[in-house]
C-alpha positions in Angstrom: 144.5 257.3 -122.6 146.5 260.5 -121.5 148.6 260.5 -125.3 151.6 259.6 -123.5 154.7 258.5 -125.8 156.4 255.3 -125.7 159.4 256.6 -124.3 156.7 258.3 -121.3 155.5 254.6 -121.5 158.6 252.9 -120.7 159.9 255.5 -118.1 156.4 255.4 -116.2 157.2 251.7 -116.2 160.5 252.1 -115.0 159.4 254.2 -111.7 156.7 251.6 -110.7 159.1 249.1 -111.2 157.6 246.2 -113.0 154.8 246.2 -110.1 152.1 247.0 -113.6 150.2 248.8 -111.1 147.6 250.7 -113.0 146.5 252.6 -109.9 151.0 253.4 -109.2 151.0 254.9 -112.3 147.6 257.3 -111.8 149.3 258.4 -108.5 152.4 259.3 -110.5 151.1 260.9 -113.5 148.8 263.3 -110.7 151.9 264.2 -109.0 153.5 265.1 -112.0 150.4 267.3 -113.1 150.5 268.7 -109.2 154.0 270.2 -109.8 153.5 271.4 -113.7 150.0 273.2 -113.2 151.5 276.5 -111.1 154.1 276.2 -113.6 151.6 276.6 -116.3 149.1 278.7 -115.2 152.3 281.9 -114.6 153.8 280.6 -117.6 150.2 281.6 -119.2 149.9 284.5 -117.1 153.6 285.8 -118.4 155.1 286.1 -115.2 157.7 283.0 -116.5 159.0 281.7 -119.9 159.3 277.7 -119.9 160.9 276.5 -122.9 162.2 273.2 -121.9 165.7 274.1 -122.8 168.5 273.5 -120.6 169.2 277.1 -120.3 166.3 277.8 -118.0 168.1 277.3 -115.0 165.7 274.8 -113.8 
C-alpha cells in the first residue's frame, strides 16, 4: 500500500520484531514521514540540498 520495497519490507519487519503488528508498523512508517517532511518541504524551498549521499554530513 505505501510502494515500499522489499528490502523496506524486511527492515520494517525487523524493527517490530516479528510482533506482525499491522498497527507497529503505521506508527513507524508516521514517525518516519514526521522527521522527512521539514526535510522536504526546505529541500523544495532551496534552503537544503538532500542527495542521499554520504557526503551530506548527515
Amino acid at each position: 500500500m505505501f510502494g515500499l520495497t522489499e528490502a523496506q519490507e524486511q527492515l520494517l519487519e525487523q524493527k517490530v520484531q516479528g510482533q506482525g503488528s499491522e498497527i507497529m508498523k503505521l506508527k513507524i512508517l508516521l514517525s518516519v514521514f514526521r522527521r522527512v517532511e521539514p526535510l522536504a518541504k526546505k529541500q523544495s524551498e532551496g534552503k537544503i540540498k538532500i542527495t542521499g549521499e554520504e557526503s551530506d554530513g548527515i
